[in-house]
KOLVO-279967 format. One line per field, with one value per residue: residue number from 1; chain; x negated, y negated, z negated of N, C-alpha, C in turn. Coordinates in steps of 0.1 Angstrom, whole numbers. Atoms other than C-alpha are relative to their C-alpha. Layout:
num	(NUM:...);
chaine	(A:...);
n.px	(X:...);
n.py	(Y:...);
n.pz	(Z:...);
ca.px	(X:...);
ca.py	(Y:...);
ca.pz	(Z:...);
c.px	(X:...);
c.py	(Y:...);
c.pz	(Z:...);
end
This chain:
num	(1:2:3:4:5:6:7:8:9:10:11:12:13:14:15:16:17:18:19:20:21:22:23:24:25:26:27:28:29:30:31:32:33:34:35:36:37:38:39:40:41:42:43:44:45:46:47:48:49:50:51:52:53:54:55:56:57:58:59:60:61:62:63:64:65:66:67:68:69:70:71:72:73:74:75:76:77:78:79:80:81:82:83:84:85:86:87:88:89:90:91:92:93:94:95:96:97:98:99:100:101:102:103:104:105:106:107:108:109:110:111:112:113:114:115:116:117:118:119:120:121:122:123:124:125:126:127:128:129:130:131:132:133:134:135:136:137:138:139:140:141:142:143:144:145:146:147:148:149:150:151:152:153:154:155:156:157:158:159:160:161:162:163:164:165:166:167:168:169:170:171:172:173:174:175:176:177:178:179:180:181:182:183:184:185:186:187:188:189:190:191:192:193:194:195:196:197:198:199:200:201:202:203:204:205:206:207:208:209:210:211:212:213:214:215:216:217:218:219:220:221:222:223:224:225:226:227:228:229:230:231:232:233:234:235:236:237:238:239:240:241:242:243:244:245:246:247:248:249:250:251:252:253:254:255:256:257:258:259:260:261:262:263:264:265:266);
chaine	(A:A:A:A:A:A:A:A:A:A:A:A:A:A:A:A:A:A:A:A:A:A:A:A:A:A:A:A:A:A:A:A:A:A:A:A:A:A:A:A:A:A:A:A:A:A:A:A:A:A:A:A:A:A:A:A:A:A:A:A:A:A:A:A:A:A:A:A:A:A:A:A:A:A:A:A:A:A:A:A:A:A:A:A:A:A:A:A:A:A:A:A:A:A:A:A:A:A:A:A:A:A:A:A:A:A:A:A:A:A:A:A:A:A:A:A:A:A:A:A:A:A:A:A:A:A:A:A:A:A:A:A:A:A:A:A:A:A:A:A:A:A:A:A:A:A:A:A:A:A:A:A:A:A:A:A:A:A:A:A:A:A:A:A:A:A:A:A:A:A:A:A:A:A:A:A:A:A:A:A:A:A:A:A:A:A:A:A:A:A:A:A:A:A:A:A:A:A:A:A:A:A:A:A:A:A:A:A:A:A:A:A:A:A:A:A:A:A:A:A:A:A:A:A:A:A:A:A:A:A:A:A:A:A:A:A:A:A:A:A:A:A:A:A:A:A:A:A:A:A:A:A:A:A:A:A:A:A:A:A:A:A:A:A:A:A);
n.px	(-3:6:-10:5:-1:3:5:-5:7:7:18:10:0:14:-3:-6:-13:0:-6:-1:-7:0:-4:8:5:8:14:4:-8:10:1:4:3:4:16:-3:-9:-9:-7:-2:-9:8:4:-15:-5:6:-8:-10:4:4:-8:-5:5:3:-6:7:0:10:-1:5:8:-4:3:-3:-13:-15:6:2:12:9:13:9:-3:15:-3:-5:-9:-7:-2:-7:-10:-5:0:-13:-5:5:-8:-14:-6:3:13:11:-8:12:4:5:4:1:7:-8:-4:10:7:-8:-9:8:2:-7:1:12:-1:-11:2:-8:-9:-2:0:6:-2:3:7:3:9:-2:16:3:13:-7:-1:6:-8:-12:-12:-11:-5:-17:-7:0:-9:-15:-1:-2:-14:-11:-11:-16:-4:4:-10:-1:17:5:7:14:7:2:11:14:5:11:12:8:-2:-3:-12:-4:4:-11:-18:6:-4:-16:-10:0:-6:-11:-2:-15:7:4:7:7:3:8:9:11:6:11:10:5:6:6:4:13:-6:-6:13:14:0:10:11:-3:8:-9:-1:-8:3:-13:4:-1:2:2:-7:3:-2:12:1:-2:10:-4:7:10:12:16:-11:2:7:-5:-15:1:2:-15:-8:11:-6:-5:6:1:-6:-1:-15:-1:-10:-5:5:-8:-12:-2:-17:-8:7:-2:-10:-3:14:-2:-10:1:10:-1:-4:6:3:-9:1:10);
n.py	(12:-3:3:13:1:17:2:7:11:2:4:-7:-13:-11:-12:7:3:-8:1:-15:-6:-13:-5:-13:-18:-10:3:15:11:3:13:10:10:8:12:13:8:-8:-1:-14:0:-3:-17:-6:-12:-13:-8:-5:-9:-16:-9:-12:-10:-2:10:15:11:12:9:12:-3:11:8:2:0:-6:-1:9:4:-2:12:-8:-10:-9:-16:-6:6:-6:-13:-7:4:-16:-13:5:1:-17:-7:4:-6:-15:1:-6:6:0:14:6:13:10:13:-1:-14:-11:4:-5:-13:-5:0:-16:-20:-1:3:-8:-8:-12:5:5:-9:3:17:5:16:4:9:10:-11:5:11:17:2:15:10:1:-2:11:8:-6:10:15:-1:2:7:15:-1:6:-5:8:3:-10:-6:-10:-3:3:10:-3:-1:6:11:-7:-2:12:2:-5:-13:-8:-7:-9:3:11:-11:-3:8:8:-9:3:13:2:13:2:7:8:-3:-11:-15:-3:7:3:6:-13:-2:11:1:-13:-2:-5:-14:-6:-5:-11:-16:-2:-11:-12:-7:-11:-5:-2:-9:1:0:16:1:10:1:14:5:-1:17:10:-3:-1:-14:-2:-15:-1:-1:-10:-5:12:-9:-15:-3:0:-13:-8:-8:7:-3:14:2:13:-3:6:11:7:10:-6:1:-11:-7:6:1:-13:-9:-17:-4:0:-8:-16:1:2:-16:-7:-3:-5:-16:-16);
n.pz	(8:13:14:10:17:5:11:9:12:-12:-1:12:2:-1:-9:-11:-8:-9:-6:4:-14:2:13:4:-10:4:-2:15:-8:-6:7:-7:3:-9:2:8:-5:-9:8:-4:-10:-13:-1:1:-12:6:8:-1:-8:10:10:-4:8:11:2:-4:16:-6:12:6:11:7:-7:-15:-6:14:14:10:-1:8:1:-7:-10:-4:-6:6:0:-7:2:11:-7:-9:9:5:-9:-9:12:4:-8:7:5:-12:-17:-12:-4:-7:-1:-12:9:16:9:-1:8:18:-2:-1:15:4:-2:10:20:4:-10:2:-5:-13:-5:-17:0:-16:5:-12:-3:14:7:10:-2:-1:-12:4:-6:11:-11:6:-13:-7:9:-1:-13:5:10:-3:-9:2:-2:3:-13:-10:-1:-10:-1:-12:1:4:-10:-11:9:3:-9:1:18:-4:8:-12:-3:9:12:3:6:6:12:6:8:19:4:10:-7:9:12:-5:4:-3:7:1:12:-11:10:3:-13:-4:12:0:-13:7:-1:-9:-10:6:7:10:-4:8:4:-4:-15:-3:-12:-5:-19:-2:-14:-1:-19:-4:-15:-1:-4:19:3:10:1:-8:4:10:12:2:12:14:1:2:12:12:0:-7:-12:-11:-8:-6:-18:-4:-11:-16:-3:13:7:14:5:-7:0:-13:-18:-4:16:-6:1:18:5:-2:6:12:-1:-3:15:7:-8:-7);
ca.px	(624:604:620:609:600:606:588:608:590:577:541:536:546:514:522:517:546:553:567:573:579:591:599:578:562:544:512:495:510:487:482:474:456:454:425:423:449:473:501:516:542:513:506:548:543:510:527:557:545:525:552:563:542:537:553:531:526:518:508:506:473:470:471:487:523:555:524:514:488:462:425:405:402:366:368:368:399:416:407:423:455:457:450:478:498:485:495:531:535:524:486:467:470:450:436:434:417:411:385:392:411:383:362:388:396:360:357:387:372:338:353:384:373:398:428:419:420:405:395:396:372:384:357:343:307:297:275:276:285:267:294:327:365:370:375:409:416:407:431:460:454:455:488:517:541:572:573:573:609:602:561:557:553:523:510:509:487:466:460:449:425:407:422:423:460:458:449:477:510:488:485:522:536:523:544:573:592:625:599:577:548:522:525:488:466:445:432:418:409:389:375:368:348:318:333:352:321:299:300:292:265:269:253:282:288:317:318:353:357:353:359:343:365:351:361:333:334:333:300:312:296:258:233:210:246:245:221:236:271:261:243:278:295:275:302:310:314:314:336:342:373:369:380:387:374:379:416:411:447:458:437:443:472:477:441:440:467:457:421:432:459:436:414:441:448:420);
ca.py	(-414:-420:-426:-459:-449:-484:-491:-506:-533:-547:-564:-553:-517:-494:-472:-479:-481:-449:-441:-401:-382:-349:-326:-300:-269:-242:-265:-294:-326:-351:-383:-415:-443:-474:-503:-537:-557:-528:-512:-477:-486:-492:-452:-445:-426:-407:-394:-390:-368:-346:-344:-316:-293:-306:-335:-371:-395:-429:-454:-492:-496:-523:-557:-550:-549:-533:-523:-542:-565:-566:-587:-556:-543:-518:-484:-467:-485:-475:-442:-437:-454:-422:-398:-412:-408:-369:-360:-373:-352:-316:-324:-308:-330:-332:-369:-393:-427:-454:-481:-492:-465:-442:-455:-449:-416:-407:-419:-399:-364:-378:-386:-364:-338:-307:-333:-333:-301:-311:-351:-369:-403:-421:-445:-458:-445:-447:-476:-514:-529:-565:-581:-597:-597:-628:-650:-632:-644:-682:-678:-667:-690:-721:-706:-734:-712:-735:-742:-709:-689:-661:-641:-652:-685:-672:-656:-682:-706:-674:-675:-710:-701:-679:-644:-620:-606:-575:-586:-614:-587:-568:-594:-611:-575:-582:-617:-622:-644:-646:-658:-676:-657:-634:-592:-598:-608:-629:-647:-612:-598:-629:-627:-591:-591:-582:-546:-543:-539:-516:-483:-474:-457:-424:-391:-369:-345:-334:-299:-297:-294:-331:-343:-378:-391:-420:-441:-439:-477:-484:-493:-484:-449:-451:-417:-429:-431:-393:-377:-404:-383:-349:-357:-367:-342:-315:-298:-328:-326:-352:-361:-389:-399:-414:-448:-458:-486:-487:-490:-453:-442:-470:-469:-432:-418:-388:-376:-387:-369:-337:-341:-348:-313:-292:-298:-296:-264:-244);
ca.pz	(-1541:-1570:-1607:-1627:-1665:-1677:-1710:-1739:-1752:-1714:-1718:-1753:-1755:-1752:-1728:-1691:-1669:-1647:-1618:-1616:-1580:-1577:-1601:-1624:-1605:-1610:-1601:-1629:-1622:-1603:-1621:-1600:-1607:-1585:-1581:-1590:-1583:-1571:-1585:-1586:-1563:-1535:-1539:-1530:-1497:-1510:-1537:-1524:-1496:-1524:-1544:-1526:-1545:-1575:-1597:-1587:-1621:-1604:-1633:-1635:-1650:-1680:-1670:-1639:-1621:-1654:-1681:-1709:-1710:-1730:-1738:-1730:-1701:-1700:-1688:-1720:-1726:-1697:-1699:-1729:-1714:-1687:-1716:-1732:-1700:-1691:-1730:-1727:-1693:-1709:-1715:-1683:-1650:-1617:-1613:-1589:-1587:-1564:-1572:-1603:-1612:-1596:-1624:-1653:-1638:-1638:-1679:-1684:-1673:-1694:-1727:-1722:-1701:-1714:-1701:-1666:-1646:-1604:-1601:-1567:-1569:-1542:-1529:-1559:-1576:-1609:-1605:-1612:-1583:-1575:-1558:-1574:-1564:-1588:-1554:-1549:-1586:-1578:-1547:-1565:-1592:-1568:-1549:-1556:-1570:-1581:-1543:-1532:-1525:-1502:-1503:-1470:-1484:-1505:-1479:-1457:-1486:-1491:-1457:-1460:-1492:-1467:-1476:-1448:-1435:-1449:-1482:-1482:-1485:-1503:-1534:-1531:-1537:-1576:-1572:-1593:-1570:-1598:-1625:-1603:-1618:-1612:-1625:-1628:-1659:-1634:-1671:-1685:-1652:-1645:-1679:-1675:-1640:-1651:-1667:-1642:-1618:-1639:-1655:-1688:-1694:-1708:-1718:-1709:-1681:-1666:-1652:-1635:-1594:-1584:-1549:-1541:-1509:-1488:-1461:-1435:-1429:-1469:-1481:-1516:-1514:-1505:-1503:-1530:-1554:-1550:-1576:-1601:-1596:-1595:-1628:-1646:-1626:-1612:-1590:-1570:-1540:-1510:-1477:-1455:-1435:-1399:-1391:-1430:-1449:-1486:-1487:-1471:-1483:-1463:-1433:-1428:-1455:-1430:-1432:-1471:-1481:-1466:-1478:-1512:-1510:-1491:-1525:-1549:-1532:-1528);
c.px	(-7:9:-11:1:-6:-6:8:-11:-8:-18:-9:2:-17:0:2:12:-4:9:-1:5:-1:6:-14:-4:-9:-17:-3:5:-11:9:-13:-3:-5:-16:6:6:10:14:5:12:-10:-3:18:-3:-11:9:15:-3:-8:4:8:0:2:7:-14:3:-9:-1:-2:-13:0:-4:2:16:10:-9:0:-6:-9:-15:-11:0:-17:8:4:17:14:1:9:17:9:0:15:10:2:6:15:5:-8:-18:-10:7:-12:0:-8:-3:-5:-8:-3:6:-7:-10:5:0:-15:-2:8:0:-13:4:16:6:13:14:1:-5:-11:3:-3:-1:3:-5:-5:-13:1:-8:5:-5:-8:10:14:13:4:3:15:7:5:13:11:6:6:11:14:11:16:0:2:19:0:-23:-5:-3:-15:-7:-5:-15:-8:-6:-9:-14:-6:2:6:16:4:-1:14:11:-5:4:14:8:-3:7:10:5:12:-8:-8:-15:-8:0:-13:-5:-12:-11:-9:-6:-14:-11:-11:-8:-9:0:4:-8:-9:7:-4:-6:2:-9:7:-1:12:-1:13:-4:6:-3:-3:5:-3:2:-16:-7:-1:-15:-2:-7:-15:-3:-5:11:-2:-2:3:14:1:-9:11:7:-4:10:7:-2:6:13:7:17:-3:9:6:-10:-1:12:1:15:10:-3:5:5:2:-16:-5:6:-3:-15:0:10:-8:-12:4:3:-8:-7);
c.py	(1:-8:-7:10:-13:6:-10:-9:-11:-3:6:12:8:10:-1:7:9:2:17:2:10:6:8:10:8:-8:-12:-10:-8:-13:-11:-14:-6:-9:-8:-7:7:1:18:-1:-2:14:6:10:10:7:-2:13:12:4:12:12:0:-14:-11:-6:-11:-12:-15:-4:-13:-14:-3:5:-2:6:-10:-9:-1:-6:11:6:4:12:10:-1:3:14:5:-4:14:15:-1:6:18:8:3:10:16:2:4:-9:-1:-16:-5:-10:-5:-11:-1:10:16:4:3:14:8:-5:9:11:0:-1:8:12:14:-10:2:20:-3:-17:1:-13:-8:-15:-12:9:-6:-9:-15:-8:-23:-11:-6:-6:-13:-16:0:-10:-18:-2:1:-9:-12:3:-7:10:-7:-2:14:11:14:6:-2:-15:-2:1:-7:-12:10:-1:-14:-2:9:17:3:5:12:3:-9:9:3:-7:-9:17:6:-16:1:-8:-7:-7:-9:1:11:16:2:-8:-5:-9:13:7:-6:4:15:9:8:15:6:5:5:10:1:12:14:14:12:6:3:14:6:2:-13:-2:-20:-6:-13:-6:-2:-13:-5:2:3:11:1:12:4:0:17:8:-7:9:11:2:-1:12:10:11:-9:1:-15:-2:-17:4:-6:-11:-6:-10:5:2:15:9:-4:-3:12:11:12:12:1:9:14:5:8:16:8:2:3:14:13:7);
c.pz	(-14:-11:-7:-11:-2:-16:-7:-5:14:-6:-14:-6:5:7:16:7:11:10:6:17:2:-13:-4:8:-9:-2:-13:9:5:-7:10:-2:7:-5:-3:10:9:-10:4:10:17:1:6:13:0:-7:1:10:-10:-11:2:-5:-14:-7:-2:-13:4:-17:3:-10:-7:8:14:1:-15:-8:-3:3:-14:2:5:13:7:2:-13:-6:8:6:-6:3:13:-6:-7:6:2:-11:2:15:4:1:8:12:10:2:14:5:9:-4:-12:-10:6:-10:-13:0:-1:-18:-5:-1:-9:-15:-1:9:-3:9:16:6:17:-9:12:-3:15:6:-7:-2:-14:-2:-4:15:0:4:-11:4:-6:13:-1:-14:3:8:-5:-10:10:3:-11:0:0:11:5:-4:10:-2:10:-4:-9:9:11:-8:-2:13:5:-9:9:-1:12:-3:-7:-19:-7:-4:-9:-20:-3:-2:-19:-6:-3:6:-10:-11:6:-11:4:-7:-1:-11:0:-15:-2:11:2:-11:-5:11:-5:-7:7:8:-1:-3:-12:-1:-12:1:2:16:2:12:13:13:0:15:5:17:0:13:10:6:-10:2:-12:-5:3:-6:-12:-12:-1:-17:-14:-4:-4:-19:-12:4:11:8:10:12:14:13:3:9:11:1:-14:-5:-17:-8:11:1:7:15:4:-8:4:-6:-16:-4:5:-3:-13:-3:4:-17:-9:2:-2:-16);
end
């Protein structure tokens, strides 16, 4: 069972919203950062299963689920948001990103490389990507909430806005059904596509042991991204999962999860 650290001040305290599993060990704690439009409560049975070893530090990243919000949201930005985070829970942690937060988690070992001990990028490159997720925004935007008393009534209008099944639960577990609001900052998001889908460009390296995990059904990872990786972090190293997509933690959490340990691990 994981333990809420609520934040005093909700949207405008500075400090995102954690959810801690396990206790302390002998091993660095592993710090988890979701993608866009998730929350650290989607990570609960990863990191609970690898809290066994080591104490799990899932975060809320800004502008999403019990953090803040805030008008920026670039990578340097949210780096500094997980440094913040890694200080306050004895200053060395092993990282793990997802999308979005594969992208923060990979600024965080460039502009705050002594904080991070092992990183695991999962299925995410440093690249700017051409495509853009602000559809899902429009979608949530249109969803008639004052009508809506149960997430299955979302789901059932997202399912009319064209938004695939797995996608529908997915985005109503960031719905606020008691406020009849969204835990997402679909204004700044929206406003912030365009960062959200690049990299900035940098001059740093990162020598650390880096494990780039990819679903072998995502197209998120191509070949030719490679030599682009190994120049930021020249001990990366690569592996696919079988039968995963890009939501690889949730296509195949068994296989993830012992991926992601077997690395931590060794």
């Amino acid at each position: 069972m994981g333990v809420v650290v609520p934040r005093s001040g909700g949207y405008h305290d500075f400090m995102l919203n954690t959810i801690l599993h396990g206790a302390p060990s002998d091993q660095p704690p592993l710090l988890i950062a979701h993608g866009l439009y998730g929350s650290a409560r989607n990570w609960g049975v990863i990191a609970r299963r690898l809290s066994d070893e080591r104490q799990v530090v899932a975060v809320d990243m800004r502008n999403h689920a019990y953090s803040f919000w805030d008008e920026h949201h670039d990578y340097p930005s949210l780096a500094q948001d997980l440094a913040e985070v890694i200080d306050s829970v004895g200053g060395r942690a092993d990282v793990l990103g997802h999308s979005m937060g594969g992208k923060a988690s990979m600024v965080l070992a460039l502009e705050h490389g002594a904080l991070v001990r092992k990183l695991v990028v999962a299925d995410i490159a440093p690249v700017t990507y051409s495509h853009s997720q602000i559809q899902f925004i429009e979608a949530m935007r249109a969803i008639d909430l004052a009508g809506i008393t149960r997430r299955s009534d979302a789901e059932t209008q997202l399912a009319e806005l064209g938004v695939e099944k797995s996608l529908q639960s997915f985005f109503t577990q960031s719905l606020d059904l008691e406020q009849k609001r969204w835990r997402l900052n679909l204004d700044v998001l929206g406003a912030e596509m365009s960062k959200i889908m690049s990299f900035p460009k940098t001059d740093s390296s990162w020598g650390g042991s880096a494990l780039f995990l990819t679903g072998a059904a995502s197209d998120y990872m191509l070949p030719e991204y490679r030599s682009g990786i190994r120049a930021l972090f020249p001990k990366a190293r690569f592996a696919k999962i079988p039968g995963a997509g890009h939501w690889l933690h949730a296509d195949r959490p068994r296989e993830f999860e012992a991926a992601v340990r077997t690395f931590l691990n060794a």
